[in-house]
C-alpha positions as CSV (number, residue, x, y, z in Angstrom):
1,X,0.0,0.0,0.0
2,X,1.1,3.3,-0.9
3,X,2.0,5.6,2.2
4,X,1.3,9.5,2.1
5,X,4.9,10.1,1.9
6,X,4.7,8.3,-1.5
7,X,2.2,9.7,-3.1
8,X,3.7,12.9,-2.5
9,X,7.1,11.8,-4.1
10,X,4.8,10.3,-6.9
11,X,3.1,14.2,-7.6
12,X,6.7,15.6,-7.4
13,X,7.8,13.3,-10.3
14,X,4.4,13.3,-12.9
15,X,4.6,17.2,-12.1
16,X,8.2,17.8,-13.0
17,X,8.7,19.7,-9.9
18,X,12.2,20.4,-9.3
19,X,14.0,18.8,-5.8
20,X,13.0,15.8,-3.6
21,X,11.1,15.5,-0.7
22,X,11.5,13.1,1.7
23,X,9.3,13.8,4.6
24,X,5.6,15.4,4.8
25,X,6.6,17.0,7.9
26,X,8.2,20.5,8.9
27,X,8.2,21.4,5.0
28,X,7.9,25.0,3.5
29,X,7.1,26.9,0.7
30,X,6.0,24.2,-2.7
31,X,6.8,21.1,-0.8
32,X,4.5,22.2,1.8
33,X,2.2,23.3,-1.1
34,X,2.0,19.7,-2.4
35,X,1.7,18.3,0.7
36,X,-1.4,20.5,1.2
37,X,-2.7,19.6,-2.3
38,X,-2.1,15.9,-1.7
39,X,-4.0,16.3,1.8
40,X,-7.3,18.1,-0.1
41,X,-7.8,15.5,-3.2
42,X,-7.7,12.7,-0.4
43,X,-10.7,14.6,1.2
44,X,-12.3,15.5,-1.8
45,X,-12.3,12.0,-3.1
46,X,-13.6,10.4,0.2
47,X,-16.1,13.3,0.3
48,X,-17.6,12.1,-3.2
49,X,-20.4,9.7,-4.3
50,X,-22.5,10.3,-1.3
51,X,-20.4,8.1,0.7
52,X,-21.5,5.1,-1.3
53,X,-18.0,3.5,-2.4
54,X,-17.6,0.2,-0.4
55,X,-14.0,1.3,1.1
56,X,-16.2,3.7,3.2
57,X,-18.2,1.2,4.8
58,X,-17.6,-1.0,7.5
59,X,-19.7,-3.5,10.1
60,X,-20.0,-2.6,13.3
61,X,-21.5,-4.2,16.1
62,X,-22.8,-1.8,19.1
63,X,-24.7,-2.7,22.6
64,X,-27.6,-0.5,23.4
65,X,-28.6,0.7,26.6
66,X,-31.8,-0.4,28.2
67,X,-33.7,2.0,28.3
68,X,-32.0,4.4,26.2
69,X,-33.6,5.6,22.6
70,X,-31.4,8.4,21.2
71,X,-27.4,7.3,20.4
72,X,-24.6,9.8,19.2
73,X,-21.5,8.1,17.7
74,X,-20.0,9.2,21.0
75,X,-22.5,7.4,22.8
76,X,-21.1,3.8,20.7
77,X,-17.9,5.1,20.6
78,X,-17.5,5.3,16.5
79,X,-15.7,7.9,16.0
80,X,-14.8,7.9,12.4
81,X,-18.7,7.4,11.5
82,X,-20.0,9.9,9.3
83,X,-23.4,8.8,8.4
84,X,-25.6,5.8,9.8
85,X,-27.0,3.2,7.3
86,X,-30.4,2.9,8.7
87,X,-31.3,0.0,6.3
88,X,-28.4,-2.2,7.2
89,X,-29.5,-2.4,10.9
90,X,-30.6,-5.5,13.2
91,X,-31.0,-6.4,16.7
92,X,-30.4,-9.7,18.7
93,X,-30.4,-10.3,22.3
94,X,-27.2,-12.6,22.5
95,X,-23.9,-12.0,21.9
96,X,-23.8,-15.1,19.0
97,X,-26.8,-12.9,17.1
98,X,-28.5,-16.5,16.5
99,X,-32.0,-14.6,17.6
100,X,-31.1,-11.9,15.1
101,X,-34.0,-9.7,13.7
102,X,-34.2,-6.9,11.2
103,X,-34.7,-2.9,12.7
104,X,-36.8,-1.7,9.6
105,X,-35.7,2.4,8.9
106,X,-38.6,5.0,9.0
107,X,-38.0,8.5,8.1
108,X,-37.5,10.9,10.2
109,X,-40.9,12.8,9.8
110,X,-43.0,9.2,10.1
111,X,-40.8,7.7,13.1
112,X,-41.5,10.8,14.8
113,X,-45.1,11.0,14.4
114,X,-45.6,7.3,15.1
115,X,-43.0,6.5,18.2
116,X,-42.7,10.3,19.5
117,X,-46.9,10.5,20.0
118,X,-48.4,9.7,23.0
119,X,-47.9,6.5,25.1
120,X,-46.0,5.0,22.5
121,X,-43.0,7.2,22.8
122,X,-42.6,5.0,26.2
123,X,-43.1,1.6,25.0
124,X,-40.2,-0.7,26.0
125,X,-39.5,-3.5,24.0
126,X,-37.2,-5.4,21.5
127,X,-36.3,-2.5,18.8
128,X,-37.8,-2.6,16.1
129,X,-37.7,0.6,13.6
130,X,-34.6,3.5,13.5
131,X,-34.2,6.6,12.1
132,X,-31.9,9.3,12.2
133,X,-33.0,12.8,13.3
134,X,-32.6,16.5,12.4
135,X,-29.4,16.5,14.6
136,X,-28.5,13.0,12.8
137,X,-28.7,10.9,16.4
138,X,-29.7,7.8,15.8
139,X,-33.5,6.8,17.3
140,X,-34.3,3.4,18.3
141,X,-37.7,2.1,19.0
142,X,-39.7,0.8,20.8
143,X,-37.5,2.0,23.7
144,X,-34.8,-1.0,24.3
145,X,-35.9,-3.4,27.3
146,X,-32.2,-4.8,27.8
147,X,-29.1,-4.5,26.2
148,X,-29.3,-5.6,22.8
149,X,-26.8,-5.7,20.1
150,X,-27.2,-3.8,17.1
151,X,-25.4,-4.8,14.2
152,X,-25.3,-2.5,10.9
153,X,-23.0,-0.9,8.8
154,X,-21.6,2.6,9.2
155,X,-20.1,4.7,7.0
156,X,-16.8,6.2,7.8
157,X,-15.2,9.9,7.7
158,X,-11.2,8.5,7.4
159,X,-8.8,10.4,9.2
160,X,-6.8,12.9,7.4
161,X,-3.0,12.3,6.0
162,X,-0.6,13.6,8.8
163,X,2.3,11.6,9.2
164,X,4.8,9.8,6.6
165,X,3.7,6.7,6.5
166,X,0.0,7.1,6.7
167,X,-2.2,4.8,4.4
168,X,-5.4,6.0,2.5
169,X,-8.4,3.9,2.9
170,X,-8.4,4.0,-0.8
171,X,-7.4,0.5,-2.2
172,X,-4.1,0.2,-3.7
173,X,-5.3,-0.8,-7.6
174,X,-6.8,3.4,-7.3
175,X,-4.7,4.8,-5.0
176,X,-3.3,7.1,-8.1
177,X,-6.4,8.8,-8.1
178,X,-4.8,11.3,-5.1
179,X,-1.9,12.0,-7.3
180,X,-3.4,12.8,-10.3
181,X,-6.3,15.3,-8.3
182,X,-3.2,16.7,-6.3
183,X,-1.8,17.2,-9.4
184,X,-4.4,19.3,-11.0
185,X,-4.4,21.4,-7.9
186,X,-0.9,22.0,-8.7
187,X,-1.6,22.7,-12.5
188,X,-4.3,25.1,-11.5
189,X,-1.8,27.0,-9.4
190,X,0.8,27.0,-11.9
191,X,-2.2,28.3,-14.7
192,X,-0.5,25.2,-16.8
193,X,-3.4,24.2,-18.5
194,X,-1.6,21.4,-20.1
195,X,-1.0,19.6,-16.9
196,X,-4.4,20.2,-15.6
197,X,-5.8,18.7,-18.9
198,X,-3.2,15.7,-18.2
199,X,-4.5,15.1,-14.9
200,X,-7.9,15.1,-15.2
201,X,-7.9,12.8,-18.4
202,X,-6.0,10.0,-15.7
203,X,-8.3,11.2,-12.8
204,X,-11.3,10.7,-14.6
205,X,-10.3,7.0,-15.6
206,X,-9.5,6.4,-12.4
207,X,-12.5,7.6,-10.8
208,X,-15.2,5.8,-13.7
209,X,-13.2,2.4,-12.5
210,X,-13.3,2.4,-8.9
211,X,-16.9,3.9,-9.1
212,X,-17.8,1.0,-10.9
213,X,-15.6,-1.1,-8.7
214,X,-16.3,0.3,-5.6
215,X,-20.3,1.0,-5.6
216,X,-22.9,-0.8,-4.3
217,X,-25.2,-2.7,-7.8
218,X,-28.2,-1.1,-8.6
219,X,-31.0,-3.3,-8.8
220,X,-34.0,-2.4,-11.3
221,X,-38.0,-3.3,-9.5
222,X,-39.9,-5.4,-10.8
223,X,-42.0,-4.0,-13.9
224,X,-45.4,-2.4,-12.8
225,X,-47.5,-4.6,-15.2
């Protein structure tokens, strides 16, 4: 796997800029430039197709609080979740999930109408529907009777590029996509058209590959009649 360090060495030589750089750290003037732009693809590529690519999902499996109906990441301790996949969740009551049963996703407005009206909002029982508020805090309910495991996938926020030998989440086969989008912030920069044109022809590539790679298959209904 290519480190950060690497992929900054990689923009230095498809750029043509002049020197070597052997360290992200402590750097000034257009090393520290590169470093920057190598820093802002990574986000702007993670930040891309509404968080759908598969190398920004992940299981996770949580305990709920009996008792408890409203969860922050904090509360589960995720901290690199960015966005709660509603329709991946299910509950079971032991540890080995054999008693596993689907939590069905409501939105917002109907969970709220339905479990947040009158005695229901203090129902306690096995979960059964979720949502995911205005302040995007995950609701459970019925209200959990004991502390059930919920199983579901998240969807992650990777941490940033910092040190050397830092790894993107990105799988190795597209990792070049960083370069080349570092590389057409460089281009811009430098107003080289040329090398902006360059990039964005091998970006593009890239990207249409490990979008198609990467991306959950879209399934087509069933035809009305």
């Amino acid at each position: 796997m290519k480190t950060f360090l690497q992929i900054v060495q990689d923009v230095y030589r498809e750029g043509g800029i002049s020197g070597q750089i052997n360290s992200v750290q402590n750097q000034t003037g257009e090393a520290l430039r590169v470093v920057k732009w190598v820093q802002e693809a990574y986000r702007e590529i993670c930040n891309a197709d509404q968080y759908q690519l598969y190398f920004l999902r992940g299981e996770v499996t949580v305990q709920l609080t009996p008792g408890k109906a409203v969860y922050t990441k904090d509360d589960l301790n995720l901290p690199l979740l960015g966005q709660w996949d509603t329709r991946s969740m299910r509950v079971s009551l032991n540890a080995n999930k054999h008693d596993e049963t689907f939590v069905f996703n409501m939105r917002w407005p109907e969970f709220r109408d339905y479990w947040l009206f009158s005695s229901r909002r203090d129902t306690f029982s096995r979960p059964l529907n979720c949502s995911v508020d205005e302040n995007t805090h995950l609701r459970i309910a019925p209200v959990p009777d004991a502390p059930y495991y919920l199983s579901f996938q998240q969807i992650i926020v990777p941490p940033d590029l910092i040190n050397d030998d830092d790894v993107p989440v990105i799988p190795d086969r597209w990792v070049n996509c960083i370069m080349w989008r570092a590389l057409r912030h460089y281009g811009m920069y430098e107003s080289a058209p040329e090398v902006v044109m360059r990039a964005d022809s091998a970006y593009n590539e890239i990207m249409l590959r490990m979008t198609l790679d990467q991306s959950p298959e879209i399934v087509v209904g069933a035809p009305l009649c």
